[in-house]
TIMIMI-536929 format. One record per residue (C-alpha): residue number from 1; residue in three letters; x, y, z. Coordinates in nm, 4 decimals. Last residue first. Layout:
TIMIMI-536929
NUM ALA X Y Z
...
***
This chain:
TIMIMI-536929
494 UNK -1.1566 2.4158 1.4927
493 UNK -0.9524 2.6312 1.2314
492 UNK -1.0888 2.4330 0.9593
491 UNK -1.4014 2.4490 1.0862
490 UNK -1.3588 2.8375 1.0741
489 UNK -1.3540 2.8394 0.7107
488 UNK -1.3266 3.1904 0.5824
487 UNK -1.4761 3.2596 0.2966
486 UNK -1.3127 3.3629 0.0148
485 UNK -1.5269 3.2785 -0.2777
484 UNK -1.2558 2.8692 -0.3580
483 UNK -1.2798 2.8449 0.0325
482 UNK -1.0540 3.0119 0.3204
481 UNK -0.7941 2.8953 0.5495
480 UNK -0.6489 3.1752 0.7310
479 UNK -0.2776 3.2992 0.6820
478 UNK 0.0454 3.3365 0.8335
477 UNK -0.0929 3.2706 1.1771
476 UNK -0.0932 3.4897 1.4940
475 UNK -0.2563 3.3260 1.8093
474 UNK -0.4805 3.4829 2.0539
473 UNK -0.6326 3.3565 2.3824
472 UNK -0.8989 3.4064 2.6113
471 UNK -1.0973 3.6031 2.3543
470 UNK -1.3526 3.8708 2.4921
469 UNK -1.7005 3.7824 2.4198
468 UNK -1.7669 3.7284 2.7929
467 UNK -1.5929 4.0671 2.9064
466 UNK -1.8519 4.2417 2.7246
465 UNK -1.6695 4.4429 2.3736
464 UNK -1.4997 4.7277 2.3247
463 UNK -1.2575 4.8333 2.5877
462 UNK -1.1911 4.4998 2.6347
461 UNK -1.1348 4.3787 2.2850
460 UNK -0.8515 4.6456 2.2404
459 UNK -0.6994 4.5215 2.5728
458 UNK -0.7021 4.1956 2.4079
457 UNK -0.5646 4.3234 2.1043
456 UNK -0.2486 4.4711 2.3166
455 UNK -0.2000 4.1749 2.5175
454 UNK -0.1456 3.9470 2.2143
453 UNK 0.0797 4.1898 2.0057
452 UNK 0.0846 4.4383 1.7902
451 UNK 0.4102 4.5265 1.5534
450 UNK 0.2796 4.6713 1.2032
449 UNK 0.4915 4.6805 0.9451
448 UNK 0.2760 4.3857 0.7685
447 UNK -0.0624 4.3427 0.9347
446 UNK -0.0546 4.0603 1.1415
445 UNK -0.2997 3.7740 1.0430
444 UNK -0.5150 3.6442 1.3824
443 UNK -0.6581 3.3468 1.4816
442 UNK -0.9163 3.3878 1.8027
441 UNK -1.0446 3.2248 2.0401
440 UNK -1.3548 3.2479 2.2741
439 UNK -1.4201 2.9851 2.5408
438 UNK -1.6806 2.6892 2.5350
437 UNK -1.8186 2.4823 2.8130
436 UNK -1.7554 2.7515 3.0644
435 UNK -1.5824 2.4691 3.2875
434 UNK -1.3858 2.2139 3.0953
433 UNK -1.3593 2.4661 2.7757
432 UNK -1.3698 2.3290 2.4315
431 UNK -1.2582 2.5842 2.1771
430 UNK -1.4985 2.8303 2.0269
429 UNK -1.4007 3.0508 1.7213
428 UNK -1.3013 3.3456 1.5670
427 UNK -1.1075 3.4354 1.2721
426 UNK -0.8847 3.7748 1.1864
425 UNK -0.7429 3.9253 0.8845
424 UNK -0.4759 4.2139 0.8807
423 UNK -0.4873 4.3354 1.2201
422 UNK -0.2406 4.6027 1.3701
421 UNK -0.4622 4.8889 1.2985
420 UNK -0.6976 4.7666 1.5352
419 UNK -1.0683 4.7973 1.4523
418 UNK -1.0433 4.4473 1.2382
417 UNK -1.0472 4.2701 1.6028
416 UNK -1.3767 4.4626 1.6833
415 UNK -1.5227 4.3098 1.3955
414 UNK -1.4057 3.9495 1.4249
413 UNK -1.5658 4.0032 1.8265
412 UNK -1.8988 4.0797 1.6128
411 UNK -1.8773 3.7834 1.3316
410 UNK -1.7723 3.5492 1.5950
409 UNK -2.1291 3.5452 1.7873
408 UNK -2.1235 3.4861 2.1225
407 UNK -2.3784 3.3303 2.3432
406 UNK -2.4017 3.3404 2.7321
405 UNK -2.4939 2.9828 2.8709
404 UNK -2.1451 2.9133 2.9725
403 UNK -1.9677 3.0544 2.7004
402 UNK -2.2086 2.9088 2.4091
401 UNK -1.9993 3.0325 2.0926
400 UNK -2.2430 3.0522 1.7916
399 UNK -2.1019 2.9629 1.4520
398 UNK -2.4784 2.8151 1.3332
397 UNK -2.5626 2.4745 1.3023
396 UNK -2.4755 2.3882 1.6622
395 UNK -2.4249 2.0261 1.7677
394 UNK -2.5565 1.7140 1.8372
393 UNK -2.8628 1.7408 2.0711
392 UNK -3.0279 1.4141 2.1656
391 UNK -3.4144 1.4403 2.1482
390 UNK -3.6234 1.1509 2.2687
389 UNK -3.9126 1.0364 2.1246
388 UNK -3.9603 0.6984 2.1737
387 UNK -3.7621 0.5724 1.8366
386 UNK -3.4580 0.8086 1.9225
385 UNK -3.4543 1.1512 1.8477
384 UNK -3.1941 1.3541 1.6469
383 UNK -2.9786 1.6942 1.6717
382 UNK -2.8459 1.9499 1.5327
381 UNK -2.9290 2.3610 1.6518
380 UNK -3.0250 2.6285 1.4088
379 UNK -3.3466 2.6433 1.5778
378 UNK -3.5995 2.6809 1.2731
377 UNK -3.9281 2.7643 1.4239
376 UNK -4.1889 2.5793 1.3133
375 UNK -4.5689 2.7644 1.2186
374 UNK -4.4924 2.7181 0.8145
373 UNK -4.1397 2.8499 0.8129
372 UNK -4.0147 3.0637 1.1307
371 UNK -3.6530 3.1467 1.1018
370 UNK -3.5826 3.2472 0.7313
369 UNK -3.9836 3.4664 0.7482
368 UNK -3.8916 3.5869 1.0676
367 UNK -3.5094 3.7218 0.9707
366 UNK -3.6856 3.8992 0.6528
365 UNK -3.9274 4.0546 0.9116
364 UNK -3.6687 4.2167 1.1279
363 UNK -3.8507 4.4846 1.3185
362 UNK -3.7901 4.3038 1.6250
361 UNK -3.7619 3.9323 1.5490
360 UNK -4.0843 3.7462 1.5159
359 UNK -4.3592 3.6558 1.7905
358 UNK -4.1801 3.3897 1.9738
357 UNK -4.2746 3.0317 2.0018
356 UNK -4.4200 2.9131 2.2787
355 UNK -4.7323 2.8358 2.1550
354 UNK -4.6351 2.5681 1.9599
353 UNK -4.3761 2.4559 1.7148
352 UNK -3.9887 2.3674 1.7449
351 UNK -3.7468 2.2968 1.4763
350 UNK -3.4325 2.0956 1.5244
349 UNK -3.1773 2.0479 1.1854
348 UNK -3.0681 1.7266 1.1186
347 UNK -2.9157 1.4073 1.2584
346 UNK -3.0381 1.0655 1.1498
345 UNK -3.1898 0.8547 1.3918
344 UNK -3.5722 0.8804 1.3757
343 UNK -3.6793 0.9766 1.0969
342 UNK -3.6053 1.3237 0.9041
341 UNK -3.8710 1.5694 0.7839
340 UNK -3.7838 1.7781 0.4392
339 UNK -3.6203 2.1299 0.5264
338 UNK -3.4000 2.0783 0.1815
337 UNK -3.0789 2.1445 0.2732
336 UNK -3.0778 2.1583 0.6794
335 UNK -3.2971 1.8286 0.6918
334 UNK -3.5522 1.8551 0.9403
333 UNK -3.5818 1.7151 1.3018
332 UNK -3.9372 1.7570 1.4503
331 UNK -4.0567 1.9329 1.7789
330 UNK -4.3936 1.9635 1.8893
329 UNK -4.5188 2.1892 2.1660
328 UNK -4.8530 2.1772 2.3305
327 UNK -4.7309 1.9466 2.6773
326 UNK -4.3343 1.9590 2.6791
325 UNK -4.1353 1.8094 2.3915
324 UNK -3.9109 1.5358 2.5036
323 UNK -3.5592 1.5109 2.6332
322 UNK -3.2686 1.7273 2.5761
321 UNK -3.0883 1.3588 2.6258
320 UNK -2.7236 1.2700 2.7716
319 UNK -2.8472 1.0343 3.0380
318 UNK -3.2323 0.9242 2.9708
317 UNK -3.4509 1.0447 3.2766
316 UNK -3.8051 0.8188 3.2583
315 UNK -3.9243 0.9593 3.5675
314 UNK -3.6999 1.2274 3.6234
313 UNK -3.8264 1.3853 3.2806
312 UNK -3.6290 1.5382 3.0086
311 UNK -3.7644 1.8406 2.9214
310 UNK -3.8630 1.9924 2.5940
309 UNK -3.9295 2.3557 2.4862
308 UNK -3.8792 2.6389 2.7393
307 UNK -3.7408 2.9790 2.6292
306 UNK -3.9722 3.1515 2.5476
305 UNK -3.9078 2.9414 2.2280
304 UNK -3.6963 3.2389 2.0513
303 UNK -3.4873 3.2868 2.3483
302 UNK -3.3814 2.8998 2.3319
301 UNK -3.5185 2.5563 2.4316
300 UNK -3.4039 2.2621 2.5810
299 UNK -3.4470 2.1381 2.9483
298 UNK -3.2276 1.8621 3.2107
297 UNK -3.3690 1.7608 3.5395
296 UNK -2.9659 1.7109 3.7300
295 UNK -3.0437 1.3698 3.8959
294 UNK -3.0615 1.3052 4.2565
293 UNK -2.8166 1.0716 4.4780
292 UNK -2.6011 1.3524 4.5442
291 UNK -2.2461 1.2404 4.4450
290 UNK -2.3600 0.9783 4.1830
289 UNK -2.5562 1.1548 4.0778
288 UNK -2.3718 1.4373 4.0090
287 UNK -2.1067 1.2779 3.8922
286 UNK -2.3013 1.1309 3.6425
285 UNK -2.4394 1.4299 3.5257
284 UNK -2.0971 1.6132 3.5197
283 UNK -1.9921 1.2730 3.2931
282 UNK -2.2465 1.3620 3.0641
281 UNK -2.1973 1.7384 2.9995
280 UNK -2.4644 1.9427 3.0490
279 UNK -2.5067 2.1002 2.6928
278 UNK -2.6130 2.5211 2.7623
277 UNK -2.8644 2.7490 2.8466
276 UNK -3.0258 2.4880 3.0970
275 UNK -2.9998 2.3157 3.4358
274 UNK -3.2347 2.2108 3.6829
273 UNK -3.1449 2.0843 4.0406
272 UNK -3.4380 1.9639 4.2888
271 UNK -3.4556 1.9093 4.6526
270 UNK -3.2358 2.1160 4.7961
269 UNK -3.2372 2.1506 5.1562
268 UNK -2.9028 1.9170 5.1890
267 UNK -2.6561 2.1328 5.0003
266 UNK -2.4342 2.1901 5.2280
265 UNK -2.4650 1.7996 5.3651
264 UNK -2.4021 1.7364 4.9285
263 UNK -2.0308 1.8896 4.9821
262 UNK -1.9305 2.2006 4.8040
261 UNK -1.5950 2.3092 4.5747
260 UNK -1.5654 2.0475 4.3044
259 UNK -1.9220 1.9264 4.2532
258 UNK -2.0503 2.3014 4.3120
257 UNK -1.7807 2.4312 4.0408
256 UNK -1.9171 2.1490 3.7612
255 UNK -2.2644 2.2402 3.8533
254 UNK -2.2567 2.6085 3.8064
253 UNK -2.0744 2.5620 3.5151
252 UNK -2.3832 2.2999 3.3707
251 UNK -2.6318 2.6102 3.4133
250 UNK -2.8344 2.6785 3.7063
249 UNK -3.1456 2.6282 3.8436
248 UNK -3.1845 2.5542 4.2185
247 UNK -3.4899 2.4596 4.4096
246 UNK -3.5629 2.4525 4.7920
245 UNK -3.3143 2.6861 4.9543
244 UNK -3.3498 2.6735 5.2819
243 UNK -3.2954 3.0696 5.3338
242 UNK -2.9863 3.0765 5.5344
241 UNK -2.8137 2.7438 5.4297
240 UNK -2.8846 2.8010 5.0380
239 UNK -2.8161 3.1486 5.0651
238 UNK -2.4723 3.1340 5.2637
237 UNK -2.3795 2.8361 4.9703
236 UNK -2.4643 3.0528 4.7112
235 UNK -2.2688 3.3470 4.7930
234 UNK -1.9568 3.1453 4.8403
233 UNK -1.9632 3.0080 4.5229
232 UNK -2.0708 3.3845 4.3646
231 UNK -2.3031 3.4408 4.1138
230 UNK -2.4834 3.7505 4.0826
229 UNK -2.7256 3.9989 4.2755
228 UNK -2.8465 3.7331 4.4045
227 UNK -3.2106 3.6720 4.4743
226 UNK -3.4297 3.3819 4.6792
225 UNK -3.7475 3.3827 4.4760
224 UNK -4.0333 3.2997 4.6723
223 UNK -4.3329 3.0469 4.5544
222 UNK -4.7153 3.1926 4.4552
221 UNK -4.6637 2.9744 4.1818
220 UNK -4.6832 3.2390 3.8905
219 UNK -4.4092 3.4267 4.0822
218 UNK -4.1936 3.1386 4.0668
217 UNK -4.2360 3.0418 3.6776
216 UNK -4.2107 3.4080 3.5960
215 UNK -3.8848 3.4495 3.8079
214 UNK -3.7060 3.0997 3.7038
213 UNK -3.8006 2.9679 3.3627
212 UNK -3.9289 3.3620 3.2245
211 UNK -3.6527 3.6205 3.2938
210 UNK -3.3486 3.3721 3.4626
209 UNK -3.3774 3.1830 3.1328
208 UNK -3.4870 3.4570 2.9418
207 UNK -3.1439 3.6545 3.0189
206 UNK -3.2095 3.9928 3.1273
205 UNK -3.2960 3.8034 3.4900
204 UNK -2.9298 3.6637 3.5308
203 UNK -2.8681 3.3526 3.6705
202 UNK -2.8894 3.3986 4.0498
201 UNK -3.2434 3.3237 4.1317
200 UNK -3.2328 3.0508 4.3915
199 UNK -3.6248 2.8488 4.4521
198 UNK -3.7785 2.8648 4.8386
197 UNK -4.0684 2.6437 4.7535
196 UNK -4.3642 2.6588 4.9781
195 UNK -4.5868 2.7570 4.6933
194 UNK -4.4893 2.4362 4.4993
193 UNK -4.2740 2.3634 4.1336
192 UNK -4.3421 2.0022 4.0396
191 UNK -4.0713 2.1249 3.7463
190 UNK -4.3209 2.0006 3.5055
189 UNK -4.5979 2.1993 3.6400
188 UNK -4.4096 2.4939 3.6974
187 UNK -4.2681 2.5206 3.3619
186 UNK -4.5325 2.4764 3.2064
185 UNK -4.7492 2.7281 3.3148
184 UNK -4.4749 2.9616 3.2571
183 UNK -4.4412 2.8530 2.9133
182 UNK -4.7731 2.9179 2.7897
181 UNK -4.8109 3.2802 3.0453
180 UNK -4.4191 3.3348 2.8350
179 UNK -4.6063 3.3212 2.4480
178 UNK -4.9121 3.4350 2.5847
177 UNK -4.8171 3.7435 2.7279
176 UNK -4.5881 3.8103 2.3541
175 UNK -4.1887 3.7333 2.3237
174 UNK -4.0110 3.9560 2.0756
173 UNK -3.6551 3.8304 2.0219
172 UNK -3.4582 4.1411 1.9489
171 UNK -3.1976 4.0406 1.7329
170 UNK -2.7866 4.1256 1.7147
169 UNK -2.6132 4.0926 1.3712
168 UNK -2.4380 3.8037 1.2999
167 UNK -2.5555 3.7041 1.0326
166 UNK -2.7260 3.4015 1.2090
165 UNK -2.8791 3.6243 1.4411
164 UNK -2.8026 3.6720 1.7809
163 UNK -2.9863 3.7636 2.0745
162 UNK -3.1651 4.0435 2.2488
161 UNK -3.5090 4.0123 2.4571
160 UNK -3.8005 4.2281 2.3756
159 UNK -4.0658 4.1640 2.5817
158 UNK -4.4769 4.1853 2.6162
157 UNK -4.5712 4.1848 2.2927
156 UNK -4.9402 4.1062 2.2038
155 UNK -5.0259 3.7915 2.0721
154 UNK -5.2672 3.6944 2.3735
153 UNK -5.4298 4.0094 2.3199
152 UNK -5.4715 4.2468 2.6648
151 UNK -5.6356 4.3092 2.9809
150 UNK -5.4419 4.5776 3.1586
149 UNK -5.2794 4.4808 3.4934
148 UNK -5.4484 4.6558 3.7405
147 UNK -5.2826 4.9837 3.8855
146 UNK -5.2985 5.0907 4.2380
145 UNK -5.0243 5.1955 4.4848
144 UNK -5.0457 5.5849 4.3538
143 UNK -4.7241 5.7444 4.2446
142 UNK -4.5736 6.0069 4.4372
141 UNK -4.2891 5.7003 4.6009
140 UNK -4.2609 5.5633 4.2513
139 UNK -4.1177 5.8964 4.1302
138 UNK -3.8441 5.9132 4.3861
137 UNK -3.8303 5.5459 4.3947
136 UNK -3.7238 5.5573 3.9711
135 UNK -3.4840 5.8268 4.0555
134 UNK -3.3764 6.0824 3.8297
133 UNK -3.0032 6.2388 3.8569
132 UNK -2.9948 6.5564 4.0147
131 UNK -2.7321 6.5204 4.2688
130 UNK -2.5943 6.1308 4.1196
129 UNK -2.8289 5.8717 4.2864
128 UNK -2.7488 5.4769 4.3184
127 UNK -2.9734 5.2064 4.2521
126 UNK -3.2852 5.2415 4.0540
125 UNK -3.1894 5.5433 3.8215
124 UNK -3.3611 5.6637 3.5517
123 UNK -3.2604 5.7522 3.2087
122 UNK -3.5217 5.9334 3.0483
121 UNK -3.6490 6.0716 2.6684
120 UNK -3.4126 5.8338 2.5023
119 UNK -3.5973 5.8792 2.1393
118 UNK -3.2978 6.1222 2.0426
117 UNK -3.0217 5.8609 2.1288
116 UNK -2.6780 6.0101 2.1013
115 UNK -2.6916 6.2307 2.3817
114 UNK -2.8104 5.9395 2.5941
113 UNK -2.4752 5.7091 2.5494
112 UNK -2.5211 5.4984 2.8119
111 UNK -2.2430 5.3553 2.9593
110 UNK -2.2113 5.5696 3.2727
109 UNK -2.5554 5.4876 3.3526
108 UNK -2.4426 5.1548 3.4841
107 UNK -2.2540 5.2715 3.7727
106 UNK -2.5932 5.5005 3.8819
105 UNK -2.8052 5.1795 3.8169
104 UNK -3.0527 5.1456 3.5504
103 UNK -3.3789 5.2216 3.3876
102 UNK -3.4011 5.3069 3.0586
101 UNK -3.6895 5.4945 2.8786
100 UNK -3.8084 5.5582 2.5576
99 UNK -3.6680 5.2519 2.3930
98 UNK -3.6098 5.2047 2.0521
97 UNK -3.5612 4.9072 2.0462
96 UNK -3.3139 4.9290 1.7685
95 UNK -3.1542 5.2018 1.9130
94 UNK -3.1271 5.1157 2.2819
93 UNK -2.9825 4.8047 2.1136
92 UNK -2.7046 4.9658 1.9124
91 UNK -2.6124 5.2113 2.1718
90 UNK -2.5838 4.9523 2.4520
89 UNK -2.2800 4.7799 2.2234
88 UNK -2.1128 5.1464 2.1561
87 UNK -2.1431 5.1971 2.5433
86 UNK -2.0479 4.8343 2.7098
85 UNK -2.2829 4.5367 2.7243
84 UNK -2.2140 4.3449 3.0991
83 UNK -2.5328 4.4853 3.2096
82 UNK -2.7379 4.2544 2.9158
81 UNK -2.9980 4.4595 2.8574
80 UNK -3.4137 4.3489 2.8579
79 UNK -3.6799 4.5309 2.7082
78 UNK -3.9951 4.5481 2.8398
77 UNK -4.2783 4.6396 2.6131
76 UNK -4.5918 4.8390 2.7112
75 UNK -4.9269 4.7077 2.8554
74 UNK -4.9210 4.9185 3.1652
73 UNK -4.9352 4.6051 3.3703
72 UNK -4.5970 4.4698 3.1568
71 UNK -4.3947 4.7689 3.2406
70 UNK -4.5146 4.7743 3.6189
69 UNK -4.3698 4.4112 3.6310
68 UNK -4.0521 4.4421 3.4684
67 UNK -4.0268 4.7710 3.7310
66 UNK -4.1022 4.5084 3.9695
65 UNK -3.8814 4.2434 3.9153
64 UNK -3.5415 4.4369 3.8523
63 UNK -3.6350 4.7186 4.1314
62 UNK -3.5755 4.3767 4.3785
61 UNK -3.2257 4.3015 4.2111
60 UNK -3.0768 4.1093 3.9590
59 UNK -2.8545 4.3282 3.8118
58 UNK -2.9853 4.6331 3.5742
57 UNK -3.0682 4.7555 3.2508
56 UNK -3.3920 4.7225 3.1916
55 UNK -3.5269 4.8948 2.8551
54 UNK -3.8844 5.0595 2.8524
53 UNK -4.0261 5.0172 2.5115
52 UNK -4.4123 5.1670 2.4027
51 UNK -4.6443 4.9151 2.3167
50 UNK -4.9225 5.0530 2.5179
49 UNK -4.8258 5.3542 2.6877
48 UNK -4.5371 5.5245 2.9030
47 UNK -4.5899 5.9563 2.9076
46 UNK -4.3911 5.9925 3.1961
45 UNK -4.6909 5.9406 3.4631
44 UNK -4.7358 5.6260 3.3202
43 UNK -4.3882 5.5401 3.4336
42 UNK -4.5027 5.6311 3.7355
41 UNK -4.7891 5.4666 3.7853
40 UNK -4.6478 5.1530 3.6713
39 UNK -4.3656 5.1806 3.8721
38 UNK -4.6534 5.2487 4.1960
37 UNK -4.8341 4.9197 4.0320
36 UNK -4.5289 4.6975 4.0419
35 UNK -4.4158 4.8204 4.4132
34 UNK -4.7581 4.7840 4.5228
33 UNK -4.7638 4.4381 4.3882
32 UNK -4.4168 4.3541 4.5315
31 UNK -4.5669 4.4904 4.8440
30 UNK -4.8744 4.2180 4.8418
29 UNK -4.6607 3.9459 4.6952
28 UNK -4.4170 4.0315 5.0224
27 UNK -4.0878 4.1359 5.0192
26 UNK -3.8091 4.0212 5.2402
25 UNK -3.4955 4.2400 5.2850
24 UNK -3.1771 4.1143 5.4347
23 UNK -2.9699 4.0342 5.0919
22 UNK -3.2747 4.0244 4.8305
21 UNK -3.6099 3.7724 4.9137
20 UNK -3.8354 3.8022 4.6910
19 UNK -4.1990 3.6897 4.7027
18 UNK -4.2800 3.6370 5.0581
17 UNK -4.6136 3.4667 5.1911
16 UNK -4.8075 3.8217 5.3338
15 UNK -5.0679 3.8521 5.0586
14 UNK -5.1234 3.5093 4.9816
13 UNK -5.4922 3.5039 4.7363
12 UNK -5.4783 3.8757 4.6142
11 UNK -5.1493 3.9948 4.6331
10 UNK -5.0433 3.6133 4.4316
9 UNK -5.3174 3.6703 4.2250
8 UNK -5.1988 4.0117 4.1673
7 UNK -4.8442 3.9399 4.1384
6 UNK -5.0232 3.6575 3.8642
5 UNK -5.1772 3.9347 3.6767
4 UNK -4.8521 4.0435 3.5633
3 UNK -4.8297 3.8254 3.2399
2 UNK -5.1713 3.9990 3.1380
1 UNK -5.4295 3.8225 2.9273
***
C-alpha cells in the first residue's frame, strides 16, 4: 500500500485531465507524477530512506503536492509545518521530528534555526533562491522522471502532522498509508466526489483537513484541485468564476464572510459546500440555505482520526448535528470519569474507532496509551447522539481555543506571557467570536513596580508566537481565580 499510487493511477489511466491548477499554470496527473517521482529521486539522491522525516514548510502551492508526494513514494515520513510558526516555535518541531530535511520558501527559511538543529542536514528551497541557496527544482531537474511508489505495510507511517496535547505540549499525530488511503476512500464516496469535479483548495495543505479531506480525496478521484496560495474573498470569487469551481470546502468563517460579501449568481457553478475544523453555527446554516437553496454537508473528526469520522448526510441532513459515523468507524459517547458507555442523550466524552485512527503520537507513548484505550480514541470533545444515531457536539473537554479551525492551546500563549518581565500571573482563554468562532484572550496580573501595558505584551506575543495564537485583547486584574492546589480556573474567567 502506497498513498501515492493514486498520481500513478491517475498518470496511468488520465494522463492529460489536469490535477492542479495554481495561478496560470495547469498540471497534468502525468506531470504531477513526473514532478513526484523527479522529488523523489532527488531526495533519494540526498541520502532520504524509509522512515526517514522530510518536513514541509510551505504555502499551498504546486512544489507543496508533489514534494508530499515524492516523500511518500520513497516510503519516508512527511512532516507537515504550519508557515505561520515563527523560529523558537519551528525549532521545537523540527526537533521532535527530527527531520532531515526541510523544504521551504526563500521568506520562510529565514525562520529556521538550522545551526541549532544538528540532524538538519538540508534546507531547500522551493520558491525563491538566495546565490547559493539549494533548490529543490535544481536537484529535481538532474533527477530521473521515474520512481514507483514503494509497496509498503498498511501501518506504516506516512505523516507526521502537529497538534496539541492536553498538557499542552505540541504532538506529532502520526498518520500511516492506510490510516489516510481508509479515509480518502471515504471521503470521496460520501462527498459524491467525480473526475470532472473542479474542487477549491485554499485551506491550508499542512493542516489535515486541506492534507487528506481535500488534496488526497481529489487526487484519489482523478478530479483537479483548483489552488490558492491562501484565502482571500476576492481570490475566491476570480477562481470560482474562472475555473468553474465545482466543490468548495471550507470552514464555517469562510461561510459567514461569503454570505455577507458574495451573491449565490457568483457562486452558481458550485454544486456542493463542505465545512469542517470547526462548529458551523446553526443560524449560518440556515442562512445558507436559505440563501442558496443547498445545505452546508457538515463532517467531524480531528488530526488524530485522519481526519474524517462522521458526516452528516444531505439525505437525511439534521440541522446542528456532526452526524453519523462514516462506513468502518464507530463512535460511542463515554463518561469522562469512569470511561463507562453512555445512552443515548446524556452528554459525555466522544471516542472514535476504526481504521482511521492514527498510529500514536510521535515518540509519545504515555500520550497513546491516555488517548487510545482499548482500539477508541479518546477525542476530548462532548457530545451525545440521539436515538438514530446522530452525534450533536457539545463542547470541548480540553482548554483548546478553535480560532477558525486553527487550534490554540492556552498553556503555550500563558508561557510566552510569563516571558515579560512585566507579568505576574497570566490566564488564557477563548471568547465567542461572530466570525473566527473563537478569539484568544487573555487576563493578566501586573507585576508590582513594573509599568507594561496592553500594546507592549501584544507586541511581546508577536514576536513570539503565530499571529493566530496572539490575544486580541488583554485585561489586567488584581488577581486570578484559582482552586483550594492553585490552579487556575479558567471557567471562571469564561
Amino acid at each position: 500500500m502506497n498513498i501515492a499510487r493514486h498520481v500513478e493511477r491517475g498518470r496511468r489511466l488520465y494522463p492529460e485531465r489536469p490535477a492542479l491548477v495554481f495561478e496560470d499554470r495547469t498540471i497534468s496527473y502525468a506531470r504531477l507524477d513526473e514532478l513526484a517521482a523527479r522529488a523523489a529521486n532527488a531526495l533519494g539522491g540526498l541520502g532520504i530512506r524509509e522512515e526517514d522525516r522530510v518536513a514541509l514548510l510551505l504555502p499551498n502551492i504546486p512544489a507543496f503536492v508533489y514534494a508530499y508526494l515524492g516523500i511518500l513514494k520513497l516510503g519516508a515520513i512527511a512532516v507537515s509545518l504550519n508557515v505561520m510558526l515563527k523560529t523558537k516555535e519551528l525549532a521545537f518541531f523540527l526537533g521532535d521530528s527530527g527531520a532531515r530535511i526541510v523544504i521551504t520558501t526563500e521568506d520562510l527559511a529565514r525562520r529556521i534555526p538550522a545551526g541549532e538543529l544538528s540532524h538538519l542536514e538540508h534546507v531547500l528551497l522551493a520558491e525563491g533562491g538566495r546565490d547559493g541557496a539549494p533548490r529543490l527544482e535544481t536537484l529535481m531537474d538532474r533527477a530521473a522522471p521515474i520512481a514507483r511508489a514503494g509497496k509498503l505495510d498498511a501501518n506504516r507511517a506516512a505523516a507526521i502532522v502537529y497538534t496539541s496535547g492536553t498538557t499542552g505540549l505540541p504532538l506529532g499525530v502520526t498518520l500511516s498509508h492506510g490510516n489516510v488511503v481508509s479515509n480518502i476512500r471515504a471521503k470521496t464516496r460520501y462527498t459524491g466526489m467525480r473526475p470532472e469535479d473542479r474542487v477549491l483548495l485554499f485551506v491550508p495543505m499542512f493542516h489535515c483537513f486541506g492534507q487528506n479531506a481535500v488534496l488526497n480525496s481529489v487526487l484519489n478521484t482523478g478530479a483537479t484541485a483548483v489552488l490558492m496560495r491562501e484565502f482571500s474573498l476576492d481570490g475566491v470569487l476570480e477562481a470560482i468564476s474562472r475555473h468553474g469551481v465545482t466543490m468548495f470546502f471550507g470552514v464555517p468563517t469562510t461561510y459567514i464572510l461569503l454570505l455577507e460579501c458574495a451573491s449565490p449568481e457568483e457562486l452558481r457553478s458550485v454544486r456542493y459546500y463542505f465545512s469542517a475544523a470547526a462548529t458551523m453555527p446553526r443560524e449560518v446554516a440556515r442562512r445558507w440555505r436559505a440563501t442558496c437553496g443547498v445545505a452546508i454537508h457538515e463532517g467531524y473528526g480531528l488530526t488524530e482520526t485522519s481526519p474524517f469520522a462522521s458526516y452528516n448526510h444531505e439525505t437525511e441532513y439534521r440541522l446542528g448535528s456532526i452526524g453519523t459515523p462514516i462506513e468502518g468507524v464507530e463512535m460511542k459517547i463515554v463518561d469522562v470519569d469512569d470511561g463507562r458507555d453512555l445512552p443515548d442523550g446524556e452528554i459525555g466524552e466522544i471516542a472514535v474507532r476504526g481504521p482511521n485512527v492514527m498510529l500514536g503520537y510521535w515518540n509519545r507513548p504515555e500520550e497513546t496509551r491516555r488517548a487510545i484505550v482499548e482500539g477508541w480514541f479518546h477525542t476530548g470533545d462532548l457530545g451525545h447522539f440521539d436515538g438514530d444515531g446522530y452525534f450533536f457536539l457539545v463542547d470541548r473537554l480540553k482548554d483548546m481555543i478553535n480560532v477558525a479551525g486553527l487550534k490554540v492551546y492556552p498553556a503555550e500563549v500563558e508561557d510566552v506571557l510569563y516571558g515579560h518581565a512585566g507579568v505576574s500571573e497570566a490566564a488564557v482563554i477563548g471568547a465567542e467570536d461572530a466570525v473566527t468562532g473563537e478569539r484568544v484572550e487573555a487576563r493578566v496580573v501586573a507585576r508590582p513596580g513594573h509599568a507594561v501595558s496592553e500594546e507592549a505584551l501584544l507586541a511581546h506575543c508577536r514576536r513570539e508566537i503565530a499571529s493566530y495564537k496572539v490575544p486580541s485583547r488583554v485585561e489586567f486584574v488584581a488577581s486570578l481565580p484559582k482552586n483550594a492546589t492553585g490552579k487556575v480556573l479558567r471557567r471562571m474567567l469564561r
